[in-house]
C-alpha positions, 0 to 999 in steps of 0.5 A: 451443495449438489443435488442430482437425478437419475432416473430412465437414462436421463440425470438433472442436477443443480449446484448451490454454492453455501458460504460458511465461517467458523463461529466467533470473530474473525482475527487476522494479524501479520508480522513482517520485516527483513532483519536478520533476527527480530521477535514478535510478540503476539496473544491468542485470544480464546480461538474457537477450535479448529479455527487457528491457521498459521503461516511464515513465508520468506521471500526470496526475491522482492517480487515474491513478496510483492507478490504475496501481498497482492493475493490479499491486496488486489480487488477487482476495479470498482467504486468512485476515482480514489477506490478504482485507483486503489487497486489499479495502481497496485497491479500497474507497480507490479507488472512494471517491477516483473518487466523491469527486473526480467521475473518471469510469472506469466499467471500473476502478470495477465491477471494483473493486466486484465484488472489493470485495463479494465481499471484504465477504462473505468478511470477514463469514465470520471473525467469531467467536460472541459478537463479534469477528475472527480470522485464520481465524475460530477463537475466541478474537477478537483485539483489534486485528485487529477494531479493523482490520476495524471500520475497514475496515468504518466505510470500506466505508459509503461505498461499499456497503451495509454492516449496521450491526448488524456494525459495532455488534456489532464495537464493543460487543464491544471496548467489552466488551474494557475493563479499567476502568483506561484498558486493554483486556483482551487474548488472547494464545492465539489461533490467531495474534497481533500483536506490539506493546506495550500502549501501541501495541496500546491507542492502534490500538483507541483510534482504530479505535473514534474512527473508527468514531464511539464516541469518546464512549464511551471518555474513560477508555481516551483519556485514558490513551492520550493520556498515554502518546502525550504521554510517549514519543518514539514517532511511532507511537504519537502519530500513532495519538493525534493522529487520535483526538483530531482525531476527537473534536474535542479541542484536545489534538492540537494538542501532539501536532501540534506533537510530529510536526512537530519530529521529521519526518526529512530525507526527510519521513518518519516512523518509529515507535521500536519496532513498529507494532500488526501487528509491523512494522520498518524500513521498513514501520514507516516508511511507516505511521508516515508515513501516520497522520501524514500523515492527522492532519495533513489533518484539522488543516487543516496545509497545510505544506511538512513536508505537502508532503514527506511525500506526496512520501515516500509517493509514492515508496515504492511498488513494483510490488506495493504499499507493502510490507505490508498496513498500510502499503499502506492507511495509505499509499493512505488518506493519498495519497486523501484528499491528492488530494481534500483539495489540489484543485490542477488541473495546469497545461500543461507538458512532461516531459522523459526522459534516459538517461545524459545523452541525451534518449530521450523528450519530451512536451508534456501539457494541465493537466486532461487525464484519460490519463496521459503514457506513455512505452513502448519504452525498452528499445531504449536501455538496455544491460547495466550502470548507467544514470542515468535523469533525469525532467525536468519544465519550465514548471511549478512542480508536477510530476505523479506519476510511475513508471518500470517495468523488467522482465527476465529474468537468467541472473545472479540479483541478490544483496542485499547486505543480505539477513538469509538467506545461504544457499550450496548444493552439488551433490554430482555436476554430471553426472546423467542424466535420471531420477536422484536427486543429492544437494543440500546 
């Protein structure tokens, strides 16, 4: 809203910016995948009119679709340790794959440099004195959470400048952490706490330390780990084991391997029997099980059909906000990077095809190396209220890229989950009121 005076050769103005929203509920769905062709089911649930915006794009680069999901995904820096890394870790795997692959996107990479550092600073406020994270920076230190940061932080190097001094203090205060039998000693008073058990909790800061490159350090603590991995069924747990031994360069994460590989489900994923370090179930659970397995698989050099299955689960298990919760967005973003780099494969020329309830609504012809992904904008014209079946068809190619279909609308209806753990009913106890008056809600 703009309002402006003139009057006598002087002019005084003032701008108010005013928010609105279309009426009703918000609903916004995201379908993605990478098969040459798939359908989608979906409803249309009493949109209010004017509201439906449709979108399919097709990424012709694994960047390009990393990209796409950081415009949804990023938030500038803010909250306590875990929310902060939530979005500081997304930026930080996304400048790393745009220096490692040699992309060249200039504006995506100085705004993710910009929230990146100012991430790094505000990280560095919730150390405890004397070594160690918190949530909110209150002592007691948390084992596992400063196992996450030391990672995040060993990952940071690659693209700022990182003080080592934080990255050793951090170590040296969870190798201060060592029980002397192959355990750690853990606080459970602390102002916050991940529910796991020892033997997760144990294999997480087993790894986070392998990564960080103190593996030498800690045979005792990974002989132990590696023995609860190799007696369990867990995935969790054997994924955490089978990347630190890949990481120290054992020959016993070869069993391991073999372990993952036979007990990889249809859809080719993985799923941990309990509860993943920060206390995840169902299918957050899932998709970090799957990422951790997906990256030990890479760094046995396993270039396999249960590979290719697996990226293809990850891929499809974004939404619109992310992969679900903050580990499993960064477990499956690490896992998608280092799969864009560790491939290689160029596209070749081919042709994505669009149909809606059997009709063809969108078409294009795409070049094998092309930077700009295939956007298909407008498809609200043809959907109505009601299912719909939408078919993603890709031809002349035996590799089809990456791609999303995006809807969003507003509803007069809102949508009921069928499953939801919460039921809640409400009733008013007057439908007339005037303005002003007080009604009970019950």
């Amino acid at each position: 809203l703009q309002v402006q005076f003139k009057a006598n050769g002087l002019v005084d103005e003032f701008v108010q910016e005013v928010k609105t929203s279309p009426r009703g509920f918000p609903v916004s769905e995201v379908f993605s995948g990478n098969e040459l062709a798939k359908n989608f089911e979906f409803e249309l649930v009493k949109p209010v009119t004017g509201s439906v915006r449709a979108e399919f794009a097709a990424h012709s680069s694994p960047v390009s679709d990393l990209i796409s999901g950081l415009d949804r995904m990023l938030r500038q820096p803010s909250g306590c340790f875990e929310q902060t890394s939530s979005s500081n870790y997304p930026n930080l795997l996304a400048i790393n794959y745009l220096r490692e692959s040699g992309e060249s996107q200039p504006q995506v990479e100085a705004r993710g440099m910009d929230f990146l550092k100012k991430g790094y600073e505000r990280l560095k406020t919730f150390e405890i004195e004397g070594g160690g994270f918190d949530w909110f920076g209150n002592a007691p230190a948390h084992e596992g959470l400063t196992a996450y940061g030391l990672m995040q932080f060993e990952d940071m190097k690659a693209v700022i400048d990182v003080e080592q001094n934080l990255i050793d203090r951090t170590a040296n205060w969870l190798l201060s952490r060592r029980d002397g039998k192959g355990s750690w000693t853990k606080k459970q008073n602390g102002s916050h706490r991940w529910l796991m058990s020892d033997e997760i909790s144990d294999a997480y800061i087993v790894w986070a330390l392998t990564e960080a490159g103190f593996g030498n350090e800690i045979e005792l603590e990974i002989n132990k780990s590696l023995k609860d991995a190799m007696s369990c069924d867990d995935a969790y747990t054997q994924a955490l084991m089978a990347n630190a031994m890949l990481n120290t360069k054992n020959n016993r994460s070869k069993n391991l391997i073999n372990q993952l590989l036979k007990s990889q489900s249809e859809d080719g994923s993985w799923t941990g029997e309990t509860t993943s370090i920060v206390g995840s179930r169902g299918k957050n659970l899932t998709i970090e099980t799957t990422g951790l397995v997906t990256l030990a698989l890479m760094k046995a050099g396993e270039r396999s059909v249960s590979l290719e299955k697996a990226i293809k689960y990850l891929a499809g298990a974004k939404t619109q906000y992310g992969f679900g919760s903050t580990q499993a967005t960064v477990l499956a973003m690490k896992a998608l990077v280092k799969y864009a780099v560790f491939s290689k494969r160029m596209s070749k020329d081919g042709m994505v095809t669009l149909y809606l309830n059997g009709d063809k609504i969108a078409e294009e012809k795409y070049m094998a190396g092309q930077s700009e992904p295939i956007v298909f904008d407008g498809l609200e014209k043809y959907i109505r209220s009601g299912n719909q079946n939408l078919k993603v068809k890709f031809s002349n190619v035996k590799m089809a890229l990456p791609y999303e279909f995006s809807l969003n609308y507003s509803t007069l209806q809102p949508l009921n989950e069928a499953n939801c753990r919460v039921n809640l009913t409400t009733n008013l106890r007057r439908s007339k009121v005037k303005q002003g008056e007080n009604v009970r809600l019950d």
